[in-house]
BAFI-3210 file (N, C-alpha, C; in Angstrom, 3 decimals, decimal comma, padded with zeros to 6 digits):
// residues 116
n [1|2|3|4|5|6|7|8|9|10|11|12|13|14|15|16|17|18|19|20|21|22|23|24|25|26|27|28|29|30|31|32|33|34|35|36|37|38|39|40|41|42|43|44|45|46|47|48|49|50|51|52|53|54|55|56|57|58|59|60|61|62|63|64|65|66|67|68|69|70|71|72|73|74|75|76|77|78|79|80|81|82|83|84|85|86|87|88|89|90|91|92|93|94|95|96|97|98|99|100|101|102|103|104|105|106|107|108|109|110|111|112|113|114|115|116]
n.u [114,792|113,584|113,703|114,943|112,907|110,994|109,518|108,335|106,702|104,702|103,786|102,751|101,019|098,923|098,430|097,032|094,593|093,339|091,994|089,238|089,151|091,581|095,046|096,999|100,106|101,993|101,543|100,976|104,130|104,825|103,334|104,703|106,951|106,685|106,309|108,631|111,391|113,828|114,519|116,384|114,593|114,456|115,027|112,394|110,933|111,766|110,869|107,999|106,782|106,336|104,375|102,283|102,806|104,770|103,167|100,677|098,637|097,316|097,648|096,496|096,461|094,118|094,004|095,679|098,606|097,285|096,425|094,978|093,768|093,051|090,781|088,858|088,372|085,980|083,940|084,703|083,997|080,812|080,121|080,975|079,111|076,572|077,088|076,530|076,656|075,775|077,116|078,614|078,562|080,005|078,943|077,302|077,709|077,674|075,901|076,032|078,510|078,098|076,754|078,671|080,118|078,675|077,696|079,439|081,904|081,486|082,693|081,136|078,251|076,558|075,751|076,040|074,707|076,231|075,259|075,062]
n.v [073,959|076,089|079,358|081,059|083,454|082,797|080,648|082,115|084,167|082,334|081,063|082,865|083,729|081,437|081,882|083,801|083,388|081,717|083,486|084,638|087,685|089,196|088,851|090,542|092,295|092,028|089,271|087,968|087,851|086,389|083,700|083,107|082,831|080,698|078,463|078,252|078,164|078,032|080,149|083,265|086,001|088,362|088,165|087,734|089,819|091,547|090,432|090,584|093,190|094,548|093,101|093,734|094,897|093,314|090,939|092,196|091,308|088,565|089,983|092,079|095,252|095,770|098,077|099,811|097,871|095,731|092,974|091,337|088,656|088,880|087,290|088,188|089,701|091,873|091,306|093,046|095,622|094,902|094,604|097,680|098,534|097,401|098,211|100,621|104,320|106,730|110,116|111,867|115,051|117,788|119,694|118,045|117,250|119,267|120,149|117,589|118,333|120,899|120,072|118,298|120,173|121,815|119,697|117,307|118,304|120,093|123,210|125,085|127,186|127,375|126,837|126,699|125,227|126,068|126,561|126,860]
n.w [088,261|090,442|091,643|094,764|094,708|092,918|093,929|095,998|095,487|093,891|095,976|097,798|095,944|095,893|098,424|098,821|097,090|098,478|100,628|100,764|101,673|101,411|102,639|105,253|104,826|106,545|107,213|105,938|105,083|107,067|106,620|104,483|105,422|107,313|105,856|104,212|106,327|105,696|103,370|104,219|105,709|104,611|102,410|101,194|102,437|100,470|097,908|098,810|098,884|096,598|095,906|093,922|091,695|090,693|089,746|088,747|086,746|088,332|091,228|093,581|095,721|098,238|099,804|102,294|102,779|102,349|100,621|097,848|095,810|092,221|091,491|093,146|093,302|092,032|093,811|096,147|094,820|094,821|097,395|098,353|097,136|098,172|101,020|100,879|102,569|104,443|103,931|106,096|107,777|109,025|109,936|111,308|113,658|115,178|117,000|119,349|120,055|121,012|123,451|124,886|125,901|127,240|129,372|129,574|130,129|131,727|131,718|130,976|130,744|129,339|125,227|122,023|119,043|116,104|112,998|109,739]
ca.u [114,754|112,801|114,406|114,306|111,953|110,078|108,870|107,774|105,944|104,009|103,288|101,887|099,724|098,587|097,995|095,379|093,855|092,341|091,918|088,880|089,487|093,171|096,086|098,180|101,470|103,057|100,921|101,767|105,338|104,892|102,752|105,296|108,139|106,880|106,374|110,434|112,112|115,659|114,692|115,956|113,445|114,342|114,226|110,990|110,197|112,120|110,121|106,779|106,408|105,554|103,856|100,707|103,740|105,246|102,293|099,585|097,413|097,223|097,835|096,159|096,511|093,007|093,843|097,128|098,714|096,472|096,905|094,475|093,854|092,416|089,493|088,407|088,096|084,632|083,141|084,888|083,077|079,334|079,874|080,760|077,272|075,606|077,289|076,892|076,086|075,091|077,977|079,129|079,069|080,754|077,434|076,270|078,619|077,898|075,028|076,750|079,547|077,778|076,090|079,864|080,939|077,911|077,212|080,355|083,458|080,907|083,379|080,427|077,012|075,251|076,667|074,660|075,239|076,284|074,385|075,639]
ca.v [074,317|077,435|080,770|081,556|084,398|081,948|079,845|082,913|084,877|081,372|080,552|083,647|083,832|080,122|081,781|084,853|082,490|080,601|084,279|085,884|089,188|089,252|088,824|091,910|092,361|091,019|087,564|087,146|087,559|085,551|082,859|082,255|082,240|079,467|077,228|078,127|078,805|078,172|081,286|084,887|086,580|089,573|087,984|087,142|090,938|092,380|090,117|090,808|094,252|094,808|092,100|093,780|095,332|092,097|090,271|092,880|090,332|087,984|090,136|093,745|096,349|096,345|098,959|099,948|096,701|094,355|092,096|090,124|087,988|089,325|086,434|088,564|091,906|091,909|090,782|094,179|096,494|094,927|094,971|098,658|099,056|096,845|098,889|102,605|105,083|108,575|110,753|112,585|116,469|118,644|119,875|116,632|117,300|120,790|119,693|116,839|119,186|122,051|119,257|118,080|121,554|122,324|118,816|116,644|118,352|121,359|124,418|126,181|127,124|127,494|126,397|126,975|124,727|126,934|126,320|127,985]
ca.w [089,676|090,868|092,507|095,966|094,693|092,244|095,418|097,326|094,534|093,594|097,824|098,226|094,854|096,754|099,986|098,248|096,406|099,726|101,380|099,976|102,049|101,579|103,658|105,211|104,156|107,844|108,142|104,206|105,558|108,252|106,545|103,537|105,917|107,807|104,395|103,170|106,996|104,925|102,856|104,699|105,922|104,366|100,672|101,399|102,366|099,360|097,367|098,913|099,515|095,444|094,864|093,148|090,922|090,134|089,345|088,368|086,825|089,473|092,442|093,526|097,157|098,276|100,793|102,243|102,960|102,125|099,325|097,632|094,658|091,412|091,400|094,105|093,153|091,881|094,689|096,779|094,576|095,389|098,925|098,700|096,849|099,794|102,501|100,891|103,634|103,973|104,021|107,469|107,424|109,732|111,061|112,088|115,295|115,936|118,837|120,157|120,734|122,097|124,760|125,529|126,400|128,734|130,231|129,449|130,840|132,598|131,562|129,905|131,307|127,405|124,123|121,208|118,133|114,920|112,070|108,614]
c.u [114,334|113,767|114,322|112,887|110,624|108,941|107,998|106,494|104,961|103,368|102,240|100,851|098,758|098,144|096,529|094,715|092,885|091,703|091,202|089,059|091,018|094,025|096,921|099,460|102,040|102,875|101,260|103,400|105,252|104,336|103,709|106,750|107,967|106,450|108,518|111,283|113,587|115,679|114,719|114,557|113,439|114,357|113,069|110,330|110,483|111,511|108,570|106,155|105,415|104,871|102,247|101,680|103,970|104,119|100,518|098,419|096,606|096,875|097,047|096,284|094,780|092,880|095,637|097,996|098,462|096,274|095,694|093,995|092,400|090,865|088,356|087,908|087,046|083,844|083,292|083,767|081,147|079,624|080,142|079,592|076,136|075,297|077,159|075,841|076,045|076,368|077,940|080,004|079,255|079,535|076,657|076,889|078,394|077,091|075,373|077,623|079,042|077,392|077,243|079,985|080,041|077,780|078,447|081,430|082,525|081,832|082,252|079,151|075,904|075,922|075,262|075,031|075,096|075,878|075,047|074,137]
c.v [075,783|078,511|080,674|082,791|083,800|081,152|080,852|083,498|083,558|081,074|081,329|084,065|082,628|080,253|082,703|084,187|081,785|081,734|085,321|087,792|089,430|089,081|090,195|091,556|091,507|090,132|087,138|086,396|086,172|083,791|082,085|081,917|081,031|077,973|077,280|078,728|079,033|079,700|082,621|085,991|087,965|089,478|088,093|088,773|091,685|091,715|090,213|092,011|094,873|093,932|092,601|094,735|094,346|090,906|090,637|092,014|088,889|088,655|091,827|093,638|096,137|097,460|098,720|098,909|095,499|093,958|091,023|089,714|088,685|088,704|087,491|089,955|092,253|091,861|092,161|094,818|095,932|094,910|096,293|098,934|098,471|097,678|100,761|103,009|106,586|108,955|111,707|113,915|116,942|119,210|118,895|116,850|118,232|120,758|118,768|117,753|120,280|121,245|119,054|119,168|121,627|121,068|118,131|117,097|119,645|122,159|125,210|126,228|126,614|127,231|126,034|126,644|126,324|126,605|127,571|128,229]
c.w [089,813|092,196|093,839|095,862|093,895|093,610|095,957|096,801|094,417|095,217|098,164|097,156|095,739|097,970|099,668|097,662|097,592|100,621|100,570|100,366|101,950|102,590|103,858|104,994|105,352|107,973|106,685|104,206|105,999|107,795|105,137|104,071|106,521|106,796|104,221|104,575|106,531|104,083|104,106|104,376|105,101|102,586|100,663|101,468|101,049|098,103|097,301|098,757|097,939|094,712|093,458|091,699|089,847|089,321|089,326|087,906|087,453|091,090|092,326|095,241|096,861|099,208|100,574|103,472|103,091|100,792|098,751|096,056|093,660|091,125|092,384|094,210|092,445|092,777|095,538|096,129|094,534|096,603|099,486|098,244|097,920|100,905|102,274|102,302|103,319|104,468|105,308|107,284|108,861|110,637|111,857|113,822|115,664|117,332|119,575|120,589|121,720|123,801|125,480|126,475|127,675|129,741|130,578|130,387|131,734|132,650|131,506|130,700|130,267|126,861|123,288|119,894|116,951|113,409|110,784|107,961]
res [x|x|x|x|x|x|x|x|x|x|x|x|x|x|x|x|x|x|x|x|x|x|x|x|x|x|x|x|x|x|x|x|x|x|x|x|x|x|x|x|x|x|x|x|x|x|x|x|x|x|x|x|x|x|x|x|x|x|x|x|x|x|x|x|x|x|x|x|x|x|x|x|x|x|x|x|x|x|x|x|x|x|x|x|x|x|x|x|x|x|x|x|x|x|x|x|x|x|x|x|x|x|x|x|x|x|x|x|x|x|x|x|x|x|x|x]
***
């Protein structure tokens, strides 16, 4: 016969497995409580919260609270090489801003982007 924590840990390996972008931590909750409503809800969180702890080679954080299955974690790093973008410098805003100041909220008469 299997744990109350055995069940939960195995449900939710069973739920990332069908969820190639992962599940967040609250609908994981939410989605293994309504399989085991007899199990407290709060086993269920004190069991979930480390799951990429508990079951490192099965389970990984792809962000901060999102959970998803190791089959899957190849596939993340080409879609950051798909989606690279040009990096966003501090100067890129300096003429939008100056335009705000004079046109946007009209405090200013001139405003003269600063350029290093």
């Amino acid at each position: 016969m299997k744990t109350k924590r055995e069940k939960i840990i195995e449900k939710a390996i069973e739920i990332l497995k069908s969820n190639p972008n992962g599940v967040r931590y609250s609908d994981l909750v939410r989605k293994i409580h309504g399989n085991f409503p007899e199990i407290p809800i709060n086993t269920i969180h004190g069991t979930v919260w480390n799951l990429d702890r508990r079951k490192p080679e099965e389970i990984y954080k792809a962000g901060r609270g999102l959970f998803r299955h190791v089959k899957f974690k190849e596939e993340n790093i080409s879609e950051k090489r798909e989606t690279h973008q040009k990096s966003i410098k501090e100067e890129d805003f300096y003429e939008a801003f100056a335009n705000w100041l004079v046109n946007g909220i009209k405090e200013y008469t001139k405003a003269i982007p600063f350029l290093k």
